[in-house]
ROGUPA-223670 format. One record per atom (N, C-alpha, C, CB): residue in three letters; x, y, z. Coordinates in pm, whole numbers, plus 50000, padded with zeros to 5 digits. Atoms other than C-alpha are relative to their C-alpha. Glycine has a CB too. Layout:
ALAXYZ/...
END
This chain:
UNK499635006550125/UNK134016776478352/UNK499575008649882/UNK499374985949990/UNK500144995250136/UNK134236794577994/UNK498824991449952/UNK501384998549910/UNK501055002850054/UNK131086785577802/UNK500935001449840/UNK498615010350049/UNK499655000250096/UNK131786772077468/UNK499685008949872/UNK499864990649996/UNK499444991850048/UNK130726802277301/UNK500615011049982/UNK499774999849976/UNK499094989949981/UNK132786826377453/UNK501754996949988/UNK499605004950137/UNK498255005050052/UNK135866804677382/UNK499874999449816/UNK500554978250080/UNK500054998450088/UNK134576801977030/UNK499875012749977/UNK499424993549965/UNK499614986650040/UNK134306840976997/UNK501255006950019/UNK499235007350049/UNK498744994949999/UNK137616844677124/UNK500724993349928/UNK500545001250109/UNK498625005450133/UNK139586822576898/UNK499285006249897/UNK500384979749953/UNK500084995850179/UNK137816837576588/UNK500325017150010/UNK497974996549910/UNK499414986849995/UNK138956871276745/UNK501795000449993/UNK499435006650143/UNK498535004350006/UNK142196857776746/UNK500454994349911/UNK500374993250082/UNK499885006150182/UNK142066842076364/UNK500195006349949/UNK499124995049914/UNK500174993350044/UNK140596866076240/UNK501455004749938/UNK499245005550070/UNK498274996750081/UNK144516884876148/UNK500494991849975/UNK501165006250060/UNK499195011950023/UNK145766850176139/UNK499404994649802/UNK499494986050162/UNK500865002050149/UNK143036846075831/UNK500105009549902/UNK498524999450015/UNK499314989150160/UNK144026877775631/UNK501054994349971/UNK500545017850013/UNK498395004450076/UNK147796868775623/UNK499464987749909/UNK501514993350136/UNK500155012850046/UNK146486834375527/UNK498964995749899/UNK499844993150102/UNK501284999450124/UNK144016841675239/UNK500154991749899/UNK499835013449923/UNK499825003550091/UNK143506825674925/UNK500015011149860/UNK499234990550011/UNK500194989950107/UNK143876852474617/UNK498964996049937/UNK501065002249908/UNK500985007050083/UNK141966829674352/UNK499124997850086/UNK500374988149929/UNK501024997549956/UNK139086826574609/UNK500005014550027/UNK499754991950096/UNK500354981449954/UNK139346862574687/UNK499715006549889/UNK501345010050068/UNK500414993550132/UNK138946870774313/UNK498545001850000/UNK500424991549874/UNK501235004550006/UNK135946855674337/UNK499155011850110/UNK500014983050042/UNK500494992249912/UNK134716871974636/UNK499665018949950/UNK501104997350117/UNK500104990550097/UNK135686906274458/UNK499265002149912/UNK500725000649953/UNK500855001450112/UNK133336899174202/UNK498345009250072/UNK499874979849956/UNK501144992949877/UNK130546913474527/UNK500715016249978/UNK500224991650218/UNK499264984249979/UNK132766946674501/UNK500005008349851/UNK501894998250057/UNK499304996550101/UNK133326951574158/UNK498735012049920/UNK500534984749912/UNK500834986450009/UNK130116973874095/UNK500555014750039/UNK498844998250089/UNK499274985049919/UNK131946999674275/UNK501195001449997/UNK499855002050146/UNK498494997749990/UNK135566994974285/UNK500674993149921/UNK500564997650119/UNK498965006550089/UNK138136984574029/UNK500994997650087/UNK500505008149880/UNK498905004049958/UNK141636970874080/UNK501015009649901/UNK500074983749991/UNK499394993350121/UNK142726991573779/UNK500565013750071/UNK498825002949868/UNK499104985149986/UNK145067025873865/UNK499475009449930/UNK501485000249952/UNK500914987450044/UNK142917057273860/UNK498674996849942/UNK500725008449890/UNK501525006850044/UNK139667036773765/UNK499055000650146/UNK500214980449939/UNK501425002449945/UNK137187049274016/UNK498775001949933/UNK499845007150100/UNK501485001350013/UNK133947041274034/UNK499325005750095/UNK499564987549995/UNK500654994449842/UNK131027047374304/UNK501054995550094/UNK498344992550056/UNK499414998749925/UNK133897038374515/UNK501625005649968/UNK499734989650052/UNK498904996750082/UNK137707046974448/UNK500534984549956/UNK501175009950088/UNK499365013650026/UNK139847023774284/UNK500734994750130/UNK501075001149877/UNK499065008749884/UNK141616997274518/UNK501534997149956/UNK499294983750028/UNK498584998550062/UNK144906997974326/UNK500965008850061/UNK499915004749867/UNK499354995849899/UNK147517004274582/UNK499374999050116/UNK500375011049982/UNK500774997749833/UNK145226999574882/UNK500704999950097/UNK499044990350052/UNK499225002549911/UNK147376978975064/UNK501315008850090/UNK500344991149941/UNK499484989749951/UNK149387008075322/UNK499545012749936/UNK501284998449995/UNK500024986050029/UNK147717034575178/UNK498775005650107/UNK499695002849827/UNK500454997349916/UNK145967057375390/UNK498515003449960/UNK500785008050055/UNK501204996450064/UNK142177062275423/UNK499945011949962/UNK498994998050065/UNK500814985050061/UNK140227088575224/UNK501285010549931/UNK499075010750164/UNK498804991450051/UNK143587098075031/UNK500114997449825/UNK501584994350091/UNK500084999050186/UNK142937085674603/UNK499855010449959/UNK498924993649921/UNK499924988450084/UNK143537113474442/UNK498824998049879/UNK501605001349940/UNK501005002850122/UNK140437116274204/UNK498474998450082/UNK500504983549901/UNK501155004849931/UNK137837106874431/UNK499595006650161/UNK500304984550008/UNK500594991649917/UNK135447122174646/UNK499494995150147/UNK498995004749926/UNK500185008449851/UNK135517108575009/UNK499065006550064/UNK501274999350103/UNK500684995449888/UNK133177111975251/UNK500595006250128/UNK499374990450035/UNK499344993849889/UNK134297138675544/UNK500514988650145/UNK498845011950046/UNK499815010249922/UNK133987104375771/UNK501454990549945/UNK498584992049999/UNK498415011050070/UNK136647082475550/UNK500975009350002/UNK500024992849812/UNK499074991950030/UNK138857112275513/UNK500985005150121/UNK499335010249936/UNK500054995149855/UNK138967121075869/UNK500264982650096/UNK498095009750034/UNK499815016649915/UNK139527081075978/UNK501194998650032/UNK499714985849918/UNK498685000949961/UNK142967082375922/UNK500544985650019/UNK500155007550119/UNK499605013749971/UNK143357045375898/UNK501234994649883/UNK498544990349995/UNK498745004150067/UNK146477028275728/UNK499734986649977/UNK501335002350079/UNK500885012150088/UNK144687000075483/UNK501424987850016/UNK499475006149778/UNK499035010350024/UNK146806966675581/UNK498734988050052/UNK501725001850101/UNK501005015649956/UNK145296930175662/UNK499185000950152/UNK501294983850025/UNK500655005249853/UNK144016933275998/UNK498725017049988/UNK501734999250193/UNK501254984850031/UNK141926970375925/UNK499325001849905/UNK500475013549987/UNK501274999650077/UNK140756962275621/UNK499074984250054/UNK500485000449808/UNK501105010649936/UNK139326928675803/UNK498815003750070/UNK500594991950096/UNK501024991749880/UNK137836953176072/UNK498805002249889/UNK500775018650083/UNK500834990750057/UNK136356973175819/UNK499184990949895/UNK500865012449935/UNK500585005750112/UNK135386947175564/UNK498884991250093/UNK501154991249894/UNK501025009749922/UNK133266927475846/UNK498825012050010/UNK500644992750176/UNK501004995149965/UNK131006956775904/UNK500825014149972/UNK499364995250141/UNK499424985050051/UNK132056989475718/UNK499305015550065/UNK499705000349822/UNK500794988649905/UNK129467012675906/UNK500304998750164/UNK498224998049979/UNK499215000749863/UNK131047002176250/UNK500875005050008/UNK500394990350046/UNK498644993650001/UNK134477009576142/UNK500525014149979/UNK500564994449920/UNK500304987549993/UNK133787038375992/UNK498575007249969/UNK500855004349930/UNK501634994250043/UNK130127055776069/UNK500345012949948/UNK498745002050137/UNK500254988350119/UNK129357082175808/UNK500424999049860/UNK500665012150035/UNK499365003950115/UNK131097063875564/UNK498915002549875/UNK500504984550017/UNK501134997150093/UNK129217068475187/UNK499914982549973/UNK500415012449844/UNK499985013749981/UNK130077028575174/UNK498704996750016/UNK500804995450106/UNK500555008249939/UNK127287012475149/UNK499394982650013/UNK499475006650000/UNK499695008450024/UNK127816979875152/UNK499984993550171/UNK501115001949907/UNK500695003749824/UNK126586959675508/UNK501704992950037/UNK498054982950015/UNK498915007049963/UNK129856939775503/UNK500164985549987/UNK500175002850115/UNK499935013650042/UNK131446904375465/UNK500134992650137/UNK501244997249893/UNK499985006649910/UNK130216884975766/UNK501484983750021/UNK498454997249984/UNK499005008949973/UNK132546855075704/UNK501455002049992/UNK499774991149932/UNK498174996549953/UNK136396856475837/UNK500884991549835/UNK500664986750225/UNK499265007150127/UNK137256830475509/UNK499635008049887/UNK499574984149969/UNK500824992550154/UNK135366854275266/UNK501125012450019/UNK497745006650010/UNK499384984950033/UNK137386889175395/UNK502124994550017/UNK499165016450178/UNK498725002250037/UNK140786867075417/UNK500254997649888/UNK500484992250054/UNK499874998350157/UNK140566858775100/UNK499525010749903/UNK499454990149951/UNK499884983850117/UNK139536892374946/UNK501235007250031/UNK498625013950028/UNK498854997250004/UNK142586905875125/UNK501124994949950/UNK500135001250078/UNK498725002250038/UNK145066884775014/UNK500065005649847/UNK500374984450019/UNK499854994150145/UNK143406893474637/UNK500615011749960/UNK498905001949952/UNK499134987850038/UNK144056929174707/UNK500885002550042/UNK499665009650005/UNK498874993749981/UNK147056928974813/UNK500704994349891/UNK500594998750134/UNK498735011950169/UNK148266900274490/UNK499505015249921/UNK498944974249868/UNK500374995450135/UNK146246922774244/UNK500295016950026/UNK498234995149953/UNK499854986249994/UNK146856958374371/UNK501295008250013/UNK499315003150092/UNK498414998649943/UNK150796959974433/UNK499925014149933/UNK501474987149937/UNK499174988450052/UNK152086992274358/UNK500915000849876/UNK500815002950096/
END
């Protein structure tokens, strides 16, 4: 018999993408407000991190302007809802060597709703 929390770690492995598509923006603003030391939403406004303006399909370690770490640059990841979830739960897992340092957003309702923000507030 499955033990109830190995059925509860597998449905929240199985939310999890179901909870980016399904974010709230206006709570994700909020959430953003944890980021905003470092990263704007603004076009060509980096900070200690790059801007997030365009994130959504763009590829890692590619803002023109900003100085990536040989680890983000070299990740090669393609920023959509389910990789920035990876990465936003634990950013030194996803990618180690990253300059990120930022531990990550343990809750699945906290990084669905920052994704849906950046993908409302960052459109192209």
């Amino acid at each position: 018999m499955v033990s109830k929390f190995a059925a509860l770690a597998v449905a929240m492995l199985i939310a999890s993408p179901a909870l980016a598509q399904a974010g709230d923006a206006a709570k994700g603003k909020a959430v953003f407000a944890r980021c905003m030391a470092c990263h704007s939403v603004d076009p060509g406004a980096n900070r200690l991190g790059p801007s997030l303006a365009g994130v959504m399909g763009r590829t890692s370690g590619t803002m023109a302007g900003f100085a990536y770490s040989p680890a983000m640059k070299n990740a090669k990841i393609r920023w959509d809802a389910k990789t920035l979830d990876a990465f936003l739960a634990k950013p030194t897992a996803k990618v180690p060597g990253s300059k990120m340092i930022f531990a990550g957003l343990p809750n699945p309702a906290d990084r669905a709703n920052l994704i849906a923000y950046l993908a409302s507030a960052t459109k192209k």
